[in-house]
DORO-112636 format. One record per residue (C-alpha): residue in three letters; x negated, y, z. Coordinates in steps of 0.5 Angstrom, whole numbers, plus 500, padded with zeros to 3 digits. Example, Ala and Ser with C-alpha at 12.3 -4.5 7.8 and 13.67 -1.06 7.14 Angstrom:
2
drenlo:ALA; X:475; Y:491; Z:516 .
drenlo:SER; X:473; Y:498; Z:514 .
# end
This chain:
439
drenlo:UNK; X:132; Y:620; Z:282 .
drenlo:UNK; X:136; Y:625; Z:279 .
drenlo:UNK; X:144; Y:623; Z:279 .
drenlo:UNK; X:148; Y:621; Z:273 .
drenlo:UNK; X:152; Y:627; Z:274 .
drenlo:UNK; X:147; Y:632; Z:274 .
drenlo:UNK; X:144; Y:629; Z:267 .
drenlo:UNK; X:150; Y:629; Z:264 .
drenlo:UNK; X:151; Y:637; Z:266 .
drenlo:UNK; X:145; Y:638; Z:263 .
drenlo:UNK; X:148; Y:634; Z:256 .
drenlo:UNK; X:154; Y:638; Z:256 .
drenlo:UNK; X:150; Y:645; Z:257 .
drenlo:UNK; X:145; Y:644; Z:252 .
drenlo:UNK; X:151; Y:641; Z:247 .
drenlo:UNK; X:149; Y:634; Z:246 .
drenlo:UNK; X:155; Y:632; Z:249 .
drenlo:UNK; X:162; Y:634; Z:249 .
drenlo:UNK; X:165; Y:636; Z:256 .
drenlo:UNK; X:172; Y:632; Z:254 .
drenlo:UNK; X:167; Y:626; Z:253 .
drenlo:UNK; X:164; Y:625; Z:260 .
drenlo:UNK; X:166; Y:618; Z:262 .
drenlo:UNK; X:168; Y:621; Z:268 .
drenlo:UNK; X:171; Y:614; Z:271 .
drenlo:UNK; X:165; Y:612; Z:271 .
drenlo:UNK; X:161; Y:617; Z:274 .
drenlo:UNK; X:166; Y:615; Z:280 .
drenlo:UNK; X:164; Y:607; Z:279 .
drenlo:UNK; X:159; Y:609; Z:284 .
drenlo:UNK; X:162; Y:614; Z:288 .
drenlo:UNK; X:160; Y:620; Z:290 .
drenlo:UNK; X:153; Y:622; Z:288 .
drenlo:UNK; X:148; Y:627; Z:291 .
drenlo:UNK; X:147; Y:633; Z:287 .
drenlo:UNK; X:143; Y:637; Z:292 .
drenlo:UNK; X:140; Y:635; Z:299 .
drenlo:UNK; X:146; Y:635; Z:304 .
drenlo:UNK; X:151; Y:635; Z:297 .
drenlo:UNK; X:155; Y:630; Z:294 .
drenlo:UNK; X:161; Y:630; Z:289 .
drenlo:UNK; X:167; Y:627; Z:286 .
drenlo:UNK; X:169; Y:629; Z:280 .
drenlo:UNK; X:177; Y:629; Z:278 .
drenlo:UNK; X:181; Y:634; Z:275 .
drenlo:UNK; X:180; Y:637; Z:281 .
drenlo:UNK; X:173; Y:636; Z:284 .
drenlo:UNK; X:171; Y:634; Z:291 .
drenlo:UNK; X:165; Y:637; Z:295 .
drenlo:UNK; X:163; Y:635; Z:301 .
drenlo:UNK; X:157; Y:637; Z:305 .
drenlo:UNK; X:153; Y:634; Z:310 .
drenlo:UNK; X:150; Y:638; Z:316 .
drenlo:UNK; X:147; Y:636; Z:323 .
drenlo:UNK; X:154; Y:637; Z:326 .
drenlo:UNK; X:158; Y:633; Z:321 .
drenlo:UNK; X:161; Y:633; Z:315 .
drenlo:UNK; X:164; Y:639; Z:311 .
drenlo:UNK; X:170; Y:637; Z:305 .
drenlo:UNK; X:170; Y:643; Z:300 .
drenlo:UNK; X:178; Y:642; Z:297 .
drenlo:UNK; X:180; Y:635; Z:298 .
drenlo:UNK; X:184; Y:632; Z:291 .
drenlo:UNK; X:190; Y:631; Z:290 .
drenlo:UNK; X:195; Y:624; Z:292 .
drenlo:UNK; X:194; Y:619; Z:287 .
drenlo:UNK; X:186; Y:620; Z:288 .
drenlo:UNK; X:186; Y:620; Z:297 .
drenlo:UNK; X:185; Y:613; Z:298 .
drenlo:UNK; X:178; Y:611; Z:292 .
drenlo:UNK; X:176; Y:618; Z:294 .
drenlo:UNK; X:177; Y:618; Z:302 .
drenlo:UNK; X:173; Y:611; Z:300 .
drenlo:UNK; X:168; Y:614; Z:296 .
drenlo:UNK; X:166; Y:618; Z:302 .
drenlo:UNK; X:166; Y:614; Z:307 .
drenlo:UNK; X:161; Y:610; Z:304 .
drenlo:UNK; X:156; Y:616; Z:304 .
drenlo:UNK; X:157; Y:618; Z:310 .
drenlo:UNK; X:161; Y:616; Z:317 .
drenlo:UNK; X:159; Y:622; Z:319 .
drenlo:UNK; X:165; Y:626; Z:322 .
drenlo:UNK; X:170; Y:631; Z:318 .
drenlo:UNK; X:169; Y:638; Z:321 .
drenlo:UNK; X:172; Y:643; Z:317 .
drenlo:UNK; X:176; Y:641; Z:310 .
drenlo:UNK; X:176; Y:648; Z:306 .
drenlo:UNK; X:182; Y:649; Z:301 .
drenlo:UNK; X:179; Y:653; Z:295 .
drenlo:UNK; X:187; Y:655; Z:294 .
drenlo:UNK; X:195; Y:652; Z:294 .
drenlo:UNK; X:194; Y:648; Z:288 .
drenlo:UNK; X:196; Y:640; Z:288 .
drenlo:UNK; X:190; Y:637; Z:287 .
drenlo:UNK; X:186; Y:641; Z:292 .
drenlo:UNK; X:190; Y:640; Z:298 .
drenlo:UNK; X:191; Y:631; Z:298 .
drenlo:UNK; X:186; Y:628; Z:300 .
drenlo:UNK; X:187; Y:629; Z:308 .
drenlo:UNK; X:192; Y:623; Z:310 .
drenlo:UNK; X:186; Y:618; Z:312 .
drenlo:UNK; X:181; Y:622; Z:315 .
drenlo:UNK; X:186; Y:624; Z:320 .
drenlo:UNK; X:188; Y:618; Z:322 .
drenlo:UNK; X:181; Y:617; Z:324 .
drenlo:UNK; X:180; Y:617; Z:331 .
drenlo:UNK; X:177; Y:624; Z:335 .
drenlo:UNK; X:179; Y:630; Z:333 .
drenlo:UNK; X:183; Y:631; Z:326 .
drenlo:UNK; X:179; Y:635; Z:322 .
drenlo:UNK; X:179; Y:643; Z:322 .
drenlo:UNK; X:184; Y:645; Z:315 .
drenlo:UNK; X:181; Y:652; Z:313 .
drenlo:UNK; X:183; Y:657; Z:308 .
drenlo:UNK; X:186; Y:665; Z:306 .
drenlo:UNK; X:191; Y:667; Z:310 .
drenlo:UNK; X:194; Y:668; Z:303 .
drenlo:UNK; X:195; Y:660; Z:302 .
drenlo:UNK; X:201; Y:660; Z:307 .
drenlo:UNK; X:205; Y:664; Z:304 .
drenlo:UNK; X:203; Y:661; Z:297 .
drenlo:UNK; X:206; Y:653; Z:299 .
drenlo:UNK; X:212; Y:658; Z:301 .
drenlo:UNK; X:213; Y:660; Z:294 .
drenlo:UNK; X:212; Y:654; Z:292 .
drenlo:UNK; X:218; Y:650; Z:297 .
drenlo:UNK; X:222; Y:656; Z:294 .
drenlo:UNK; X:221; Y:654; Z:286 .
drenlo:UNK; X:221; Y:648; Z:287 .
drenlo:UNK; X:226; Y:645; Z:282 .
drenlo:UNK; X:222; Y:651; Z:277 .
drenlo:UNK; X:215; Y:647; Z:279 .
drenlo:UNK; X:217; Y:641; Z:278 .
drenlo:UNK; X:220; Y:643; Z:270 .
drenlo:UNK; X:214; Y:646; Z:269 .
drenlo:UNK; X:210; Y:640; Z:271 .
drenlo:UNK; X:214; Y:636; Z:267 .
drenlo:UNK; X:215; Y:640; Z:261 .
drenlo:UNK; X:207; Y:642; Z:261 .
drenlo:UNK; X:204; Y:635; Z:263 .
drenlo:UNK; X:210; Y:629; Z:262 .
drenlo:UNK; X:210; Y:628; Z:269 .
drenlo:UNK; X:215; Y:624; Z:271 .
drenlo:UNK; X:219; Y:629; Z:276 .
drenlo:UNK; X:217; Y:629; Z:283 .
drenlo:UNK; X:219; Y:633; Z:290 .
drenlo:UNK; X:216; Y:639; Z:291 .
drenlo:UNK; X:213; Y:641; Z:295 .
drenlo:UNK; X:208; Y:636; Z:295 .
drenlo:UNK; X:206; Y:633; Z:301 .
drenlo:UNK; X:199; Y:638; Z:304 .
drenlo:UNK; X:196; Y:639; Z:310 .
drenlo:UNK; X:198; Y:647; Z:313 .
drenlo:UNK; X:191; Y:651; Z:315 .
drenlo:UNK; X:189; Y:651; Z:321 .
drenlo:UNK; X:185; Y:657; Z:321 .
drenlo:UNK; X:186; Y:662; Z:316 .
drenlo:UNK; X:182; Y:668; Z:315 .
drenlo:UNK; X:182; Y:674; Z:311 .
drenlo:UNK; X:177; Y:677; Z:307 .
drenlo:UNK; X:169; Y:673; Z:309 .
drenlo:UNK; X:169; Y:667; Z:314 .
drenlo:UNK; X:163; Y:663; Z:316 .
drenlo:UNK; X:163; Y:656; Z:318 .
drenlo:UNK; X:157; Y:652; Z:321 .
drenlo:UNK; X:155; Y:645; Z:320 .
drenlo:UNK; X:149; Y:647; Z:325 .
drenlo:UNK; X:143; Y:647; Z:319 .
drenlo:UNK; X:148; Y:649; Z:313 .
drenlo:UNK; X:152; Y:655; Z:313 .
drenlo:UNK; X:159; Y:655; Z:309 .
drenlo:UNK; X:160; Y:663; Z:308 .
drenlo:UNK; X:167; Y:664; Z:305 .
drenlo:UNK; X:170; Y:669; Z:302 .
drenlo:UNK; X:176; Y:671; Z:299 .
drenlo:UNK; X:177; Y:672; Z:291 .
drenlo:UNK; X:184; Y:674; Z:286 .
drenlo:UNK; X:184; Y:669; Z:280 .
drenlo:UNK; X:189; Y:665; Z:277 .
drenlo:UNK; X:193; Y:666; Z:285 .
drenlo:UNK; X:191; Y:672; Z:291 .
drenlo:UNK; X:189; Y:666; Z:296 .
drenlo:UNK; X:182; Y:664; Z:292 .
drenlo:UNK; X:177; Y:661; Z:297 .
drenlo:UNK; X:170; Y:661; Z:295 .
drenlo:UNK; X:164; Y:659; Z:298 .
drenlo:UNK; X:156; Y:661; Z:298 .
drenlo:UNK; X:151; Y:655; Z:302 .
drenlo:UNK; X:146; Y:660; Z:304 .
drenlo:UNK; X:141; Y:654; Z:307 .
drenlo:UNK; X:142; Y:650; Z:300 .
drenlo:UNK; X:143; Y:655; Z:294 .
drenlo:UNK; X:149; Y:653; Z:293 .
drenlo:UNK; X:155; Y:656; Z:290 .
drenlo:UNK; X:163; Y:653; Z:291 .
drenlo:UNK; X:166; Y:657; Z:286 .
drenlo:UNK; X:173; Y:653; Z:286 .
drenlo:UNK; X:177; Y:654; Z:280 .
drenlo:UNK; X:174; Y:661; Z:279 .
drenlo:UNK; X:170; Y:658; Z:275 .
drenlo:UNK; X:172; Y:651; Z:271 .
drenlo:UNK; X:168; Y:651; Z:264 .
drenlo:UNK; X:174; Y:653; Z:261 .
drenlo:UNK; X:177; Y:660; Z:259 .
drenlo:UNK; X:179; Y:662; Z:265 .
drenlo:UNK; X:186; Y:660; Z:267 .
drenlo:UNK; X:188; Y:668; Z:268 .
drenlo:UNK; X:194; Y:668; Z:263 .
drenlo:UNK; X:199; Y:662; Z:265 .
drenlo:UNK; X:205; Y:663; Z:262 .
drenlo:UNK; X:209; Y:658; Z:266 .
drenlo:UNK; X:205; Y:660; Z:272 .
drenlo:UNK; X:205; Y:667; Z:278 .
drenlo:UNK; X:201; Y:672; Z:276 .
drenlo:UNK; X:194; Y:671; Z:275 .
drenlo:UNK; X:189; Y:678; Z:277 .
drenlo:UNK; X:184; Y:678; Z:271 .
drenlo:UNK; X:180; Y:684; Z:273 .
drenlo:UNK; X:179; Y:683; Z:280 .
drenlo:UNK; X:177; Y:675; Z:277 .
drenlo:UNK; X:171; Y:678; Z:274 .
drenlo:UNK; X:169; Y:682; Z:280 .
drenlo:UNK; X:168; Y:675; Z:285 .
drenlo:UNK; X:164; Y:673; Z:278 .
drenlo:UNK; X:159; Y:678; Z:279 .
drenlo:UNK; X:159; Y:678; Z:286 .
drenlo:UNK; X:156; Y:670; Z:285 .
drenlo:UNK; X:152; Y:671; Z:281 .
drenlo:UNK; X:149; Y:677; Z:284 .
drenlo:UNK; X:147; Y:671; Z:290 .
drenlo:UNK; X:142; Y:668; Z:285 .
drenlo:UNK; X:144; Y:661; Z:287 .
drenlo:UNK; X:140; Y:655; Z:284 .
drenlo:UNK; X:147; Y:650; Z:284 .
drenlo:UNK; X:153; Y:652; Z:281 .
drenlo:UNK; X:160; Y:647; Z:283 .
drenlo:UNK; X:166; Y:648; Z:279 .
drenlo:UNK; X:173; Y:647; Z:281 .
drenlo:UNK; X:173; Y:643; Z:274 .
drenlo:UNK; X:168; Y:640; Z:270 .
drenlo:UNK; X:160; Y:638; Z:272 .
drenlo:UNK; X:155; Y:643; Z:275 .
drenlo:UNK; X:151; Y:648; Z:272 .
drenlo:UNK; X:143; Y:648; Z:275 .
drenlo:UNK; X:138; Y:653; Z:275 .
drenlo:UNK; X:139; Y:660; Z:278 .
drenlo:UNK; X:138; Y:663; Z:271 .
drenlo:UNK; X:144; Y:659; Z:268 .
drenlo:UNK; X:148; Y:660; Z:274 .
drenlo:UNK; X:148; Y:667; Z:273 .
drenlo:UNK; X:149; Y:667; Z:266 .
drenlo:UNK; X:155; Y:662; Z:266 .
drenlo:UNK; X:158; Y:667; Z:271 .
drenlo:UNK; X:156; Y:673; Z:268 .
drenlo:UNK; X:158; Y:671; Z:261 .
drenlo:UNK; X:165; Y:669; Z:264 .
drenlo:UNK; X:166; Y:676; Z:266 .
drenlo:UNK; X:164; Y:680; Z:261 .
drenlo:UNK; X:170; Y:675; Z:257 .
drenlo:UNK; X:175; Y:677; Z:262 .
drenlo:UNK; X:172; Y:685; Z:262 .
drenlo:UNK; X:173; Y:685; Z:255 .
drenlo:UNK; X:180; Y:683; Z:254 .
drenlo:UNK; X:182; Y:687; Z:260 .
drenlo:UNK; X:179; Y:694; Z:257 .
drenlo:UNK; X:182; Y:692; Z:250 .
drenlo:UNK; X:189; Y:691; Z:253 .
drenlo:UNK; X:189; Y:698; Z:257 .
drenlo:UNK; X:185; Y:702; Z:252 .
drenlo:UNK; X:191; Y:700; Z:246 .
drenlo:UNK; X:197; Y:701; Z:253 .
drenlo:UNK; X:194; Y:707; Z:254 .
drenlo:UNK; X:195; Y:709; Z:246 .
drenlo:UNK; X:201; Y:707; Z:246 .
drenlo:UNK; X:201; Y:700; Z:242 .
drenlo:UNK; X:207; Y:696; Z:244 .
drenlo:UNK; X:205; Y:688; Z:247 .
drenlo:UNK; X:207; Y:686; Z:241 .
drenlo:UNK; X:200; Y:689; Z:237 .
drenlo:UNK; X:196; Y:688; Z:243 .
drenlo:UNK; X:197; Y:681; Z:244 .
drenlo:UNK; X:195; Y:680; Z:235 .
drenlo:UNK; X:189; Y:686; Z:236 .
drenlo:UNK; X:185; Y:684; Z:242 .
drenlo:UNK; X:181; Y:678; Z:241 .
drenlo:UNK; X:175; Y:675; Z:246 .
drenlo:UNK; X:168; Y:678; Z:244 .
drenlo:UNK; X:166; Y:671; Z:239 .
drenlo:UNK; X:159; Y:671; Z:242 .
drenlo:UNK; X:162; Y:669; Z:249 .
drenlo:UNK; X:168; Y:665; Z:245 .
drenlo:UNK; X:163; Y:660; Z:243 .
drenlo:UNK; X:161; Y:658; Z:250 .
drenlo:UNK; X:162; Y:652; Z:251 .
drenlo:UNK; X:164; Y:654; Z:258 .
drenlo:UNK; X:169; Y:658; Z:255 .
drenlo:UNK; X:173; Y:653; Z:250 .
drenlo:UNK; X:181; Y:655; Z:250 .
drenlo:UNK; X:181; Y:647; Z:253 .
drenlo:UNK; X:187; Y:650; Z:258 .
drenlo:UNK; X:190; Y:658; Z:258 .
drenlo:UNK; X:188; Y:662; Z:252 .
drenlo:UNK; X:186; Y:669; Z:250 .
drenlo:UNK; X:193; Y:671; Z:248 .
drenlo:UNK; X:196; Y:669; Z:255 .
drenlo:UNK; X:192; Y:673; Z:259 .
drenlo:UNK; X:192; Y:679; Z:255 .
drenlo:UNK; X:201; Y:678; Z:256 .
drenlo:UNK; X:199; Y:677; Z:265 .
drenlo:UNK; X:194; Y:684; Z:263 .
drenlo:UNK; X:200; Y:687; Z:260 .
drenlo:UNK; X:204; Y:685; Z:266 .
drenlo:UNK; X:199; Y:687; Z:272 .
drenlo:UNK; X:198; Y:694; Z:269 .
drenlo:UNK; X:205; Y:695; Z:265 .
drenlo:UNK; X:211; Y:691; Z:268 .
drenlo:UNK; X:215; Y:686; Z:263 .
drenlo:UNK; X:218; Y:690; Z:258 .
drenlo:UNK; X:214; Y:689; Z:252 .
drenlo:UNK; X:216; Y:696; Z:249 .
drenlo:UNK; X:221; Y:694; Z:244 .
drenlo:UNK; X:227; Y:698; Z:246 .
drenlo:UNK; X:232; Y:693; Z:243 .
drenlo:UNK; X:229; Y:688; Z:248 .
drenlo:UNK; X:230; Y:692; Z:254 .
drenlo:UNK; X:236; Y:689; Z:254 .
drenlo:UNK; X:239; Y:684; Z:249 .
drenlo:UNK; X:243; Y:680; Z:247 .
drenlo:UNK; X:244; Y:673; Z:249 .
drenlo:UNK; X:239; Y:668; Z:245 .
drenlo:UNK; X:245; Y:664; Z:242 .
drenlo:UNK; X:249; Y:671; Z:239 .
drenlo:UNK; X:243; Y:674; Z:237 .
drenlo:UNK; X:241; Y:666; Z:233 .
drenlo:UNK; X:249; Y:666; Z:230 .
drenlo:UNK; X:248; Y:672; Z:228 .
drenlo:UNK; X:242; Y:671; Z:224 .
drenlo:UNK; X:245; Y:665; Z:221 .
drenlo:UNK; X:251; Y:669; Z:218 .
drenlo:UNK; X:246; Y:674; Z:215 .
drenlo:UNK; X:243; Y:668; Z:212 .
drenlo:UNK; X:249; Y:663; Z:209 .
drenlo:UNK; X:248; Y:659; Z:215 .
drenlo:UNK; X:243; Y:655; Z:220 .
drenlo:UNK; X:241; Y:650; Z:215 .
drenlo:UNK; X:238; Y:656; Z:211 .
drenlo:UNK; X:234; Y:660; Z:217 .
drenlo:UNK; X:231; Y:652; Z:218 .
drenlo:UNK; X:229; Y:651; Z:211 .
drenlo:UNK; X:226; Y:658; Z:212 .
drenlo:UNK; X:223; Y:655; Z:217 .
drenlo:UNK; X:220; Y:649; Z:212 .
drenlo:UNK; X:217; Y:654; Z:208 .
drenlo:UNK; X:213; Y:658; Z:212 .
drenlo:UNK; X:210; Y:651; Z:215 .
drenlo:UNK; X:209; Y:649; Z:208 .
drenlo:UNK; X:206; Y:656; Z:207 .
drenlo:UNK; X:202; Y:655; Z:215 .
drenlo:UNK; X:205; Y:660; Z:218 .
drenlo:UNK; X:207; Y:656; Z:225 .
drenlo:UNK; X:209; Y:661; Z:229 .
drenlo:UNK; X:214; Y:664; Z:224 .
drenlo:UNK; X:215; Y:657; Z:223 .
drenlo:UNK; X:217; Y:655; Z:230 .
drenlo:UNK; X:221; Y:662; Z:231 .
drenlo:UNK; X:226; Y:661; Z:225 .
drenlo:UNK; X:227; Y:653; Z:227 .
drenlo:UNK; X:229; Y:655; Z:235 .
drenlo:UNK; X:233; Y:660; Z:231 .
drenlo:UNK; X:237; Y:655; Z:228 .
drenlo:UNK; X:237; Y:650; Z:234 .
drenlo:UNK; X:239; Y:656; Z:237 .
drenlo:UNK; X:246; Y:657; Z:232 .
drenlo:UNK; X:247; Y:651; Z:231 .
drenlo:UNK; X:246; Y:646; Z:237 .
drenlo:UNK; X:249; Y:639; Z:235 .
drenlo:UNK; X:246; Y:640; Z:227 .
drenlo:UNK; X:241; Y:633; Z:227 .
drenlo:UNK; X:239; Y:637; Z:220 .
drenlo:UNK; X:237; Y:643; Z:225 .
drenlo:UNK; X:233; Y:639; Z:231 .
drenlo:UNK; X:230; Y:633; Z:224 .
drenlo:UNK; X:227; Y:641; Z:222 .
drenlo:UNK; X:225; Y:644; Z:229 .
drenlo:UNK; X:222; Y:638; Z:231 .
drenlo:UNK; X:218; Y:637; Z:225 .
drenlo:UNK; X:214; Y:644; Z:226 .
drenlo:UNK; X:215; Y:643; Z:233 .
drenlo:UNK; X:209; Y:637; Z:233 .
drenlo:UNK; X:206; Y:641; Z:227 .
drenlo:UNK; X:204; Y:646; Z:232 .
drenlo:UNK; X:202; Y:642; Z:237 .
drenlo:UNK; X:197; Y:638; Z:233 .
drenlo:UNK; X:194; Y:646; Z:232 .
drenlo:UNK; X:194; Y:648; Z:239 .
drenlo:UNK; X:187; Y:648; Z:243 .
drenlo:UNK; X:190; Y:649; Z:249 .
drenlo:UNK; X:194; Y:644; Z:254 .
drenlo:UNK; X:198; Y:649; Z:256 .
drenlo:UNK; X:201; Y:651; Z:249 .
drenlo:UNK; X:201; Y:643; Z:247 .
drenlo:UNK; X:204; Y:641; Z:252 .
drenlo:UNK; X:211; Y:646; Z:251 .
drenlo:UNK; X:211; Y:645; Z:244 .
drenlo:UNK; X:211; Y:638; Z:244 .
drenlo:UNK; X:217; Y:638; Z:249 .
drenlo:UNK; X:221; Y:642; Z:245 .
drenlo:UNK; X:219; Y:637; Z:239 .
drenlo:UNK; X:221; Y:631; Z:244 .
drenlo:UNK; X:227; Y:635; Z:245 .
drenlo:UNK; X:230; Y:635; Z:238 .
drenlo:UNK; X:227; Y:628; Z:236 .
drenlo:UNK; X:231; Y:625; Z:242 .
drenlo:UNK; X:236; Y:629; Z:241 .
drenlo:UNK; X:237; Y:627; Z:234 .
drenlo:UNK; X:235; Y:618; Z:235 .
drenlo:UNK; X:237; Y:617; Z:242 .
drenlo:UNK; X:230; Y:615; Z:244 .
drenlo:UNK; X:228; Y:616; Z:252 .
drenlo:UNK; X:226; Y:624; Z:252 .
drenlo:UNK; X:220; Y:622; Z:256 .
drenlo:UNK; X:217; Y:616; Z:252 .
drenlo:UNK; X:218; Y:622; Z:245 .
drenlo:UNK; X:214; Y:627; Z:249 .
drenlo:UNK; X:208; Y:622; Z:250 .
drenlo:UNK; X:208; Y:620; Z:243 .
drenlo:UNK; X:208; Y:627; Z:241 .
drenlo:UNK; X:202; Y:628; Z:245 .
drenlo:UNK; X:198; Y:622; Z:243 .
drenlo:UNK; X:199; Y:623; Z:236 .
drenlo:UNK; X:204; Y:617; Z:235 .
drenlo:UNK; X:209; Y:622; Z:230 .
drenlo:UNK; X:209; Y:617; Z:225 .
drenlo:UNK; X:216; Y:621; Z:222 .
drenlo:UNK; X:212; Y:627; Z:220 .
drenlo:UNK; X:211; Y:628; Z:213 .
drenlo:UNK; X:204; Y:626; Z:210 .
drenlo:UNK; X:200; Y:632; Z:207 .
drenlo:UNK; X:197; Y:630; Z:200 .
# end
């Protein structure tokens, strides 16, 4: 009998159901499911494969902290086999939790492999903690936690190819640059199937965060066409259900580098020109065809932010401006734009004007000027936060959403003295009652 999952995979490919609306907790009611012979999933925001082979059982990323315990259970419950190898896709937090209980199994702990370049990552990660903890805090609401997060450190690292044995299952792992230099993704000759971490995650593909290290769209596109060529029958995302059939498969991963080619020849084509980044960013757009996709949705990172990581892969970080080479302070520059226009409360009610007119992104720019001038204005920051929530309720991406209803939950706090946390959530789930209503 064919699992609930994969019969949902198949709505969301065909377009009968929205990825957003997969009742995912419910699709865990059961625990793991068996998605192909030997082959089990736990869907969460970052999925949990394991594979069981005539040695034990193989983990392909383990979840993150506050899913270890109902995943380690759901596990359990398929297979009291023993856990052989535990594979980290790459250093990211809802990949590398899920091991606490495993290892206090009796017998040998389970061997943690994964790149080398993974170790170095969890480094950088301990050294911009505090910067992390802002970000996730900025972008997501969390409540601030320590960073880094509790993990286990690999116990075998490889760099370029690693095979693994199950005894009749083979892990065949190869390293990949995608949204960070230590992706890990897998290949199961034996079952035809490929692990591909979040190098594919039903979303454009997360090569552009601006709050993020580096990501590596070109070399991103290469490992999707190095999949595809291996004809696989089962597609496992990092993020999101399945993709079955080998035909879909390689028209899925082709179509996401075709996506990510296009952005990238763009951007270096009008570089190469000359253009500043500013042109660029408002000239390349993704194909439509492949925009459309429905595993191509502006879910999390967009277009314009990869083209900016394009720009500073190949380009450094100046933009081309000379005035912005080096500036000065946003404040002085803020003030004296103020005075140019009789005041701060002008340059916010310029502010109302271009959102009246919905043109948000001037809209946000000329408000933040304001604020920026006049700090303690409450006149000022009832405006900020005014087009601040307008934008998020426009914006596709959760990236995008999220620091803009942190700057809305900044004034709107500022100005009522309600708890900035509890401001923030209200922005996101659309309790703005205090916004203006269109007529």
């Amino acid at each position: 009998m064919e699992s609930p999952i994969l019969r949902f995979a198949d709505a969301v490919w065909r377009g009968s159901v929205r990825p957003e609306d997969v009742p995912v907790s419910d699709l865990r009611r059961d625990g793991v499911q068996e998605i192909a012979y030997g082959v089990a999933m736990w869907p969460a925001c970052g999925n949990v494969y394991v594979v069981r082979g005539e040695d034990g059982l193989a983990l392909f990323d383990t979840g993150d902290a506050r899913e270890a315990s109902p995943s380690y259970r759901a596990i359990r419950k398929w297979s009291a086999e023993p856990l052989k190898y535990a594979i980290f896709s790459r250093g990211r937090a809802d990949r590398l939790a899920g091991l606490e209980e495993f290892d206090a199994e009796p017998g040998p702990r389970p061997l943690v492999v994964a790149q080398e370049g993974l170790v170095r990552r969890l480094a950088q990660q301990g050294r911009t903690a505090g910067y992390n903890a802002t970000v996730d805090l900025r972008e997501q609401g969390f409540p601030r936690v320590v960073w880094p997060l509790p993990h286990r450190l690999p116990d075998l690292t490889y760099r370029d190819r690693l095979s693994l044995s199950l005894g009749d299952v083979t892990f065949m792992l190869t390293h990949a640059h995608g949204a960070t230099d230590d992706a890990t993704w897998a290949f199961l000759p034996e079952r035809g199937v490929l692990l591909t971490g979040d190098l594919f995650a039903w979303t454009v593909p997360g090569a552009g965060d601006p709050q993020r290290v580096q990501g590596y769209p070109d070399e991103w596109a290469v490992a999707l066409r190095a999949m595809a060529a291996l004809d696989a029958d089962l597609l496992l995302p990092g993020r999101g259900l399945p993709i079955c059939g080998s035909a879909r498969v390689r028209r899925a991963l082709a179509d996401t580098a075709d996506y990510l080619d296009s952005l990238v020849e763009q951007t270096l084509d009008l570089m190469n020109s000359g253009a500043r980044l500013d042109e660029i960013l408002h000239e390349v757009k993704p194909p439509p065809a492949l925009a459309a996709r429905v595993y191509l949705r502006e879910h999390h990172d967009e277009p314009e932010f990869i083209v900016r990581n394009i720009w500073r892969l190949h380009g450094g970080w100046h933009d081309g401006n000379p005035a912005n080479l080096k500036p000065a302070p946003d404040a002085v520059f803020a003030r004296a734009v103020a005075e140019l226009s009789a005041g701060a409360a002008s340059v916010a009610g310029r502010a109302v004007s271009a959102a009246a007119d919905g043109d948000l992104r001037l809209a946000c720019q000329l408000a933040e000027l304001a604020a920026q001038a006049e700090p303690d204005d409450h006149q000022v920051h009832e405006i900020r936060a005014l087009v601040y929530a307008l934008r998020v309720q426009q914006e596709p991406g959760t990236i995008a959403r999220g620091v803009y209803a942190w700057a809305a939950a900044e004034s709107r706090s500022k100005i009522t003295g309600l708890d900035l946390l509890d401001v923030y959530h209200d922005v996101t789930e659309g309790r703005v009652w205090w916004l203006p209503v269109a007529n």
